[in-house]
N, C-alpha and C positions, 0 to 999 in steps of 0.2 A: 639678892639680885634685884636693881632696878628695873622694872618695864617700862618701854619708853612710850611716848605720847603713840608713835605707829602701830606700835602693838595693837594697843587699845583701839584705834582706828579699826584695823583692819577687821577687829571683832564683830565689827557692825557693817562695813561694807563688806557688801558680794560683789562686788564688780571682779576681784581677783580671786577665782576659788581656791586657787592653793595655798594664797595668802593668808585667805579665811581659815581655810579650815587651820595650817598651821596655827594659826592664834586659838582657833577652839583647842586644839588639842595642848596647847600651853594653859588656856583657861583651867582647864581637867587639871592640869597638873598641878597649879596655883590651888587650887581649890582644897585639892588632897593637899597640900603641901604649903600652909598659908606661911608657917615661919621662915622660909626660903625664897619669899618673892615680898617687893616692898615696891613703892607706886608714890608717886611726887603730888602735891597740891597743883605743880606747874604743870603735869602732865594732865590734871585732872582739867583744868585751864583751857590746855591746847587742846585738847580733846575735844572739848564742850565746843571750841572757837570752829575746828573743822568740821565737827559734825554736826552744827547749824549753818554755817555759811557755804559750806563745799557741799556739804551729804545730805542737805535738805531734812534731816531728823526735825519732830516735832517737840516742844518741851516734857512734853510727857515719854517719849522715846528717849530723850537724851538722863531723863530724868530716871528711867527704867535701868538704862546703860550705867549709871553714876553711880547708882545703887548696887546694881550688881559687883563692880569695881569695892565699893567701900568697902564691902562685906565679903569676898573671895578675898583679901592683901592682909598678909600677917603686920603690917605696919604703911601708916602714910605718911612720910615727910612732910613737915613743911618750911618754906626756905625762911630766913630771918632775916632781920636788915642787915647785919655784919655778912649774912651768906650774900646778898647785893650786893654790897661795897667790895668785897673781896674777889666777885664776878668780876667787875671791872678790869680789878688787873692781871685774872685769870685771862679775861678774853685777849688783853693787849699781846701777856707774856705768848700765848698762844697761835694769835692770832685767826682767833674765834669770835663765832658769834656771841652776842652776849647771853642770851638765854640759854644757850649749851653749855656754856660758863657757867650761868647761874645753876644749872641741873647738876653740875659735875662738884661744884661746890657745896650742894645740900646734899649730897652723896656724900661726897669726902667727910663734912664733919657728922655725919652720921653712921660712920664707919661701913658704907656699903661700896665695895670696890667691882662689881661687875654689873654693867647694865645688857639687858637686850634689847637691841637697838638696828631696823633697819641702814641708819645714819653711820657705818663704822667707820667711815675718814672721818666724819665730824665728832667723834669721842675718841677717836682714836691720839690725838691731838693732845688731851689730857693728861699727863702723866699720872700713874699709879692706879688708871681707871683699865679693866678689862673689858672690851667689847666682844657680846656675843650676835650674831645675828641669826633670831631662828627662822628664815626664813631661808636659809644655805641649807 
């Protein structure tokens, strides 16, 4: 199972306690369970992007966050130029974004078919991809 960039997010904002804690308690899980949960280069990306420009983290906090992430995930994707170029016409046929495309595409050829994903209409769009949401 993929975690998506919000997941991660939420790990580090308190603004939504139940949000939060949901995500600690998927951490816990991830952690016991690293060959069952797998985490994107791109997610690692958006992550880094919202939690300096939205969440005001410091580089050393986001650096602390990055870390923990590397080291709890039984495996980290990362996307290739062919996973690009193939985004492209994922996002058309679908009529998606393009970086959701690109995420759903470094999934597919890496054989991981469920993400968890605040965003379930936006992967739900996907074919062959299962969206979970653990915040339901």
């Amino acid at each position: 199972m993929l975690v998506d960039s919000n997941v991660l997010i939420y790990l580090v904002d308190h603004s939504d306690a139940t949000k939060h804690a949901a995500a600690r308690r998927l951490l816990e899980e991830i952690i016991r369970h690293p060959q069952n949960y797998v985490v994107a280069t791109q997610n690692l990306r958006e992550f880094a992007s919202v939690a300096l420009k939205k969440m005001g983290l410091d580089y050393a906090e986001l650096l602390e966050a990055c870390d923990t992430f590397t080291r709890s995930f039984g495996r980290i994707l990362s996307d290739t130029v062919r996973d690009a170029v193939e985004a492209f016409a994922l996002a058309k046929r679908t009529n998606s974004s393009y970086w959701d495309a690109l995420l759903a595409s470094t999934m597919t050829r890496n054989d991981v078919h469920t993400i968890l994903t605040e965003d379930e209409k936006d992967f739900k769009k996907f074919p062959g991809l299962e969206v979970i949401n653990p915040f339901r």
